[in-house]
N, CA and C of each residue as an Amber inpcrd file, in Angstrom:
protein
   315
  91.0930000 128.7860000 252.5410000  91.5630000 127.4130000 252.6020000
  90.5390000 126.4890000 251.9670000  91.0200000 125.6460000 251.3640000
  89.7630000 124.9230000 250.4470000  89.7140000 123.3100000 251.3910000
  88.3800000 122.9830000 251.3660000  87.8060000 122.0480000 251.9370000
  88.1280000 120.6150000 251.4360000  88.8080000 119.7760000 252.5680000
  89.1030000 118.7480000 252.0630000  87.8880000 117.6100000 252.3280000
  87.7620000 117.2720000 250.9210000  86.3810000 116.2640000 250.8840000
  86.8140000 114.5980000 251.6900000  86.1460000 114.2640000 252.1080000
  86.5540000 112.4780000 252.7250000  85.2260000 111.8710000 251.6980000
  85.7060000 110.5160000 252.0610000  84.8140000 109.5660000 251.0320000
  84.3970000 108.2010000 251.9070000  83.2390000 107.7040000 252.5560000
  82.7610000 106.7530000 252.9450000  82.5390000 105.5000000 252.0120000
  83.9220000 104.7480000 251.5280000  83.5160000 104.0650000 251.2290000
  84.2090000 102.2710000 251.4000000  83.8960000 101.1280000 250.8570000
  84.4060000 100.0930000 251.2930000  85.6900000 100.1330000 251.0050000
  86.2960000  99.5510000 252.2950000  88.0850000  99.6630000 251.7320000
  88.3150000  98.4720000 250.7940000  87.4680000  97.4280000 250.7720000
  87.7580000  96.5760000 249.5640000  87.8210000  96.7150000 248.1710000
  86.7050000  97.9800000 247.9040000  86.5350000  98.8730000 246.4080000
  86.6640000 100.0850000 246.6930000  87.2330000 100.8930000 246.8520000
  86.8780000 102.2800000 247.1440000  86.4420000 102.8920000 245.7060000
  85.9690000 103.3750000 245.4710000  84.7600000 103.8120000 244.3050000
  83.6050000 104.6930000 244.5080000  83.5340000 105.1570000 243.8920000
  81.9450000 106.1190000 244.0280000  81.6830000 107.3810000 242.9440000
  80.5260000 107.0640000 242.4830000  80.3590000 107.0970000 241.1680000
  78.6630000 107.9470000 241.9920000  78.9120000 109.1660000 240.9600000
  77.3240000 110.3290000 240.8500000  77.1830000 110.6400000 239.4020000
  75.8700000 109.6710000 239.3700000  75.7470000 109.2670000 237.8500000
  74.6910000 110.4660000 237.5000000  74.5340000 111.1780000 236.8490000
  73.6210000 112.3780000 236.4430000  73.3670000 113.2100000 236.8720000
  73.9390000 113.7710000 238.1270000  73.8510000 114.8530000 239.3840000
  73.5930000 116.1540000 238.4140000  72.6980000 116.8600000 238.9240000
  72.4340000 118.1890000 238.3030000  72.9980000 118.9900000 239.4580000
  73.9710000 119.5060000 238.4650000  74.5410000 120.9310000 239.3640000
  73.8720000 122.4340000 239.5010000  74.0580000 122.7500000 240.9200000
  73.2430000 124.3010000 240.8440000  74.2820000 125.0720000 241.5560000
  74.6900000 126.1890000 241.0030000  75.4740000 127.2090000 241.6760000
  75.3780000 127.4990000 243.0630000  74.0190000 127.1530000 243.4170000
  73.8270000 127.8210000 245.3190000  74.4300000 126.0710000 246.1130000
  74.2070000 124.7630000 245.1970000  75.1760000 123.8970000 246.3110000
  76.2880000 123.2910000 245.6550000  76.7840000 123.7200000 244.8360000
  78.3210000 123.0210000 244.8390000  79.2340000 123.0260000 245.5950000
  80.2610000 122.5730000 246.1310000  81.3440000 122.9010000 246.6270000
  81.9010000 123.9180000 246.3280000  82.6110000 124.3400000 247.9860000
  83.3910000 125.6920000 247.1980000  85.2070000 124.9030000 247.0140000
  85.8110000 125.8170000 246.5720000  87.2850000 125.0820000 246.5780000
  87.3870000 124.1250000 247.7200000  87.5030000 122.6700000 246.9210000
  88.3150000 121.6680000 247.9130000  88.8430000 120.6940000 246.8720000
  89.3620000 119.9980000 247.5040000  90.6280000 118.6020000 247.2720000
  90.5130000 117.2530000 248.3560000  90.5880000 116.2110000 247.4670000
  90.6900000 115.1250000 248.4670000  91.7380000 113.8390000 247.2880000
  91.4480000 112.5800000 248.1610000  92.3200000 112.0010000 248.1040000
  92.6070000 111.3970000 246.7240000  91.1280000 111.0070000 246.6890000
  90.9660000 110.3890000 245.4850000  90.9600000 110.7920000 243.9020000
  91.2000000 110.3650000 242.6130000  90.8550000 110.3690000 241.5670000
  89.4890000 110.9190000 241.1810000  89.2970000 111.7500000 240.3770000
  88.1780000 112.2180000 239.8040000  87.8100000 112.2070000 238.4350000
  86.7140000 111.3300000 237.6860000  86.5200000 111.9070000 236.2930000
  85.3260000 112.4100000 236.2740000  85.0570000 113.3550000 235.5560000
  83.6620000 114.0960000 234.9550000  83.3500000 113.9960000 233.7730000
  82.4130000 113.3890000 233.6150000  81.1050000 113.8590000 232.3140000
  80.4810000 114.5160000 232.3850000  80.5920000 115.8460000 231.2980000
  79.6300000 116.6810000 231.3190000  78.6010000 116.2070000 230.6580000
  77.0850000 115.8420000 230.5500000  75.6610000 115.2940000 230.1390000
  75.1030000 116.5820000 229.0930000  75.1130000 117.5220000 230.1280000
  74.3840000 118.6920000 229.2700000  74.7650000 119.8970000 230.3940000
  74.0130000 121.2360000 229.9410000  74.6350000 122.4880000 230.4580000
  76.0070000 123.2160000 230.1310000  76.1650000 123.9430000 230.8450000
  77.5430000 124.8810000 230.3180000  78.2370000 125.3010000 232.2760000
  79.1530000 125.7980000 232.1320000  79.9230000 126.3110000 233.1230000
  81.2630000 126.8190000 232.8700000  81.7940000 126.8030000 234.0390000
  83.4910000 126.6830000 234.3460000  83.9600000 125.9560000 235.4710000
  84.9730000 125.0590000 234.9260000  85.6140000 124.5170000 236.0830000
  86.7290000 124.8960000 236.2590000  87.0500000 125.2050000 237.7840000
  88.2810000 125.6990000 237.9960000  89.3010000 124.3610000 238.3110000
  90.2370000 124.0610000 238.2240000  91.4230000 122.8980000 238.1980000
  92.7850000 123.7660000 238.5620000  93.2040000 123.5250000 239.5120000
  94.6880000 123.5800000 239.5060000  95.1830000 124.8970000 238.9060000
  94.5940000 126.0930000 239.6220000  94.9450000 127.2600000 238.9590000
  94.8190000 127.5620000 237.6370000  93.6580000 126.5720000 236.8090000
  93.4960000 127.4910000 235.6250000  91.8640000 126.9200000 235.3270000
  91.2950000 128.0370000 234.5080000  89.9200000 127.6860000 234.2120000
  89.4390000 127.0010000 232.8830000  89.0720000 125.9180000 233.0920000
  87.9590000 125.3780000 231.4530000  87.0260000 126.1920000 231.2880000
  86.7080000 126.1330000 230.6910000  85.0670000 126.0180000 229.9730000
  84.5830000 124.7430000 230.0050000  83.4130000 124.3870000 230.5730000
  82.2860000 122.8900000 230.3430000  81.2060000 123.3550000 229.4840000
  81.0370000 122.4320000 228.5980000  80.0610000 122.0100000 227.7170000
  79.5340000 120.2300000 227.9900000  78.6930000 120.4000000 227.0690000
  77.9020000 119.2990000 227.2140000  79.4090000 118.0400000 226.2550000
  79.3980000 116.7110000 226.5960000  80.5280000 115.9450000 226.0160000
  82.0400000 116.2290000 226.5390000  82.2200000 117.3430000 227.2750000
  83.9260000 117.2970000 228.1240000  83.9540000 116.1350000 228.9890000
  85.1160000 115.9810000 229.0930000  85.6100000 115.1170000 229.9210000
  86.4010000 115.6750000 230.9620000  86.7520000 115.8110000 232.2270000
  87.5740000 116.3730000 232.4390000  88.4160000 115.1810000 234.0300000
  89.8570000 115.1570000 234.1050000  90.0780000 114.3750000 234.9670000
  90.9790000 114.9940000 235.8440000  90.7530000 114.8470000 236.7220000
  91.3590000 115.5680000 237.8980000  92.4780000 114.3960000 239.0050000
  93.3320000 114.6910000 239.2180000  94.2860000 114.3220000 239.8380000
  94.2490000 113.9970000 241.4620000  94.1570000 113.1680000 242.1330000
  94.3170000 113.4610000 243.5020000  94.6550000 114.5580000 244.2970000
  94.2520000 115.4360000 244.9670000  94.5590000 116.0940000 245.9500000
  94.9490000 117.5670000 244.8400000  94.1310000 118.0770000 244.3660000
  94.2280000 118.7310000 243.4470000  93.1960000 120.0440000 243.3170000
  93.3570000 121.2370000 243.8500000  92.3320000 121.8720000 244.3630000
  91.3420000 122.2020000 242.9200000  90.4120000 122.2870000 243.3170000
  88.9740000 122.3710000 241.7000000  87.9670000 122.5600000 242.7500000
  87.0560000 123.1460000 241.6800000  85.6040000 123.8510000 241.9310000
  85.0730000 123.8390000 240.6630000  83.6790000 123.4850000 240.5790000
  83.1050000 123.9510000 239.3210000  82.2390000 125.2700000 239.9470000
  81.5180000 126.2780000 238.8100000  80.7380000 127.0560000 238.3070000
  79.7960000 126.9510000 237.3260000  78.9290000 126.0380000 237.6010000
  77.6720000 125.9660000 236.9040000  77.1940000 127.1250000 236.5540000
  76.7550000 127.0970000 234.9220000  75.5450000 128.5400000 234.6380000
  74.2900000 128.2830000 235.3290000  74.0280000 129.9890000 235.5870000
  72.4070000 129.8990000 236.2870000  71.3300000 129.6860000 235.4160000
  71.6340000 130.1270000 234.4040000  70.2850000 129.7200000 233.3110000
  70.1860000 127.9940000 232.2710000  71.5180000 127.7230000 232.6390000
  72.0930000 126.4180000 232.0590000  72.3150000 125.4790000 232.6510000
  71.9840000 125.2010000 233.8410000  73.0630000 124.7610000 234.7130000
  73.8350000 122.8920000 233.8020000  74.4640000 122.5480000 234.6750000
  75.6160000 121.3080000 234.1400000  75.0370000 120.0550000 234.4410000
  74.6040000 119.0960000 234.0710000  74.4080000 117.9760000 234.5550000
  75.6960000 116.8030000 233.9460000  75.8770000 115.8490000 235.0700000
  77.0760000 115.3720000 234.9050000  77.3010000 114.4390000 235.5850000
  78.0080000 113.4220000 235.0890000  78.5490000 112.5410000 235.9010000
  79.9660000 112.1140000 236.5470000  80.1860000 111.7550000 237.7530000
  81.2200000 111.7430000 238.3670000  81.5260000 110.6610000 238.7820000
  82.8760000 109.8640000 238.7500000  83.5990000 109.2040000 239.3820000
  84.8620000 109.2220000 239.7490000  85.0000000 108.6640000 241.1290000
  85.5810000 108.9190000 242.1720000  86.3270000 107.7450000 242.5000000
  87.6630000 107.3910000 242.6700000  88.2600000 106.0220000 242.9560000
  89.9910000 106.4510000 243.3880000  89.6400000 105.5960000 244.1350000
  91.0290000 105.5860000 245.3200000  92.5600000 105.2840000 244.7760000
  93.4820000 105.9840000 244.7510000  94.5640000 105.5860000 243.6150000
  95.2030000 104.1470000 244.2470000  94.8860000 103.6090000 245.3630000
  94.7690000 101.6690000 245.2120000  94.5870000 101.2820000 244.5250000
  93.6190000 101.8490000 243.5480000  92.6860000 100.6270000 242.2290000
  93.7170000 100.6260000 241.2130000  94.3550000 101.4880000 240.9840000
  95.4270000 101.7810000 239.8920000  97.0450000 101.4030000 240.1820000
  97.4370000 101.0470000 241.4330000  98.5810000 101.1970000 241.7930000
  98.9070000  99.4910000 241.7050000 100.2380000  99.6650000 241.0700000
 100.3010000  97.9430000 240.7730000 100.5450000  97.1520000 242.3050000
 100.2490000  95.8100000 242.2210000 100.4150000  95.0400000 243.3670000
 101.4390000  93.6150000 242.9660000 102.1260000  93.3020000 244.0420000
 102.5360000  92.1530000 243.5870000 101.2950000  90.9250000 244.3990000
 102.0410000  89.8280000 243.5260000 101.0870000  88.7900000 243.7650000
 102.4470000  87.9010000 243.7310000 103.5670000  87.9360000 245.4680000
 104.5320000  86.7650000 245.6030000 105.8450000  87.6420000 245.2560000
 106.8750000  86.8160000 244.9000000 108.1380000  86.8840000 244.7620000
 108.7920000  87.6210000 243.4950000 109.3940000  88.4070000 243.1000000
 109.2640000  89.3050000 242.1790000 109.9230000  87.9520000 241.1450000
 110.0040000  87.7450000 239.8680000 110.9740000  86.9960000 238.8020000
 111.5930000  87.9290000 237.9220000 112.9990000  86.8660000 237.7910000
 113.6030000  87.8200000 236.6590000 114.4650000  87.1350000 235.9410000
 114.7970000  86.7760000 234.4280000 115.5010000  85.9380000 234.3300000
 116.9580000  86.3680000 234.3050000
């Protein structure tokens, strides 16, 4: 069963951003999913990320974006490992809002 991650953050922004994190195979996560939106920059290193039943390859310059509630794991190399950046944001930030009474002519 893969581990569902929670996120401590303000309900006014929910956001959270791991700007250069060096990944090492002995602490990554193992398979989990949570609520929020995910993008990755890969910085430098090599790996595999697993997504949604199928595997990338990471290099240094991928991008990779992950979906809410979407099971993934990376696999950092041991001699390479991945450094990378991550952000994290609540699909609130994206979801339209009204502001009043809808118009229409």
């Amino acid at each position: 069963n893969p581990l569902r991650k929670q996120f401590n953050a303000d309900p006014a922004f929910p956001f959270s951003i791991m700007h250069r994190d060096l990944k090492n195979y002995r602490t990554e996560l193992p398979d989990h999913l949570h609520d929020w939106y995910e993008i990755v920059y890969v910085h430098s290193g090599k790996g595999v990320f697993f997504i949604d039943q199928t595997i990338y390859d990471m290099r240094a310059g991928d991008l990779f974006v992950i979906p809410g509630n979407t099971i993934h794991r990376s696999f950092p190399d041991r001699e390479d490992p991945v450094t990378s950046t991550a952000v994290f944001f609540s699909p609130v930030l994206i979801q339209p809002s009204s502001l009043g009474e809808s118009f229409s002519y």
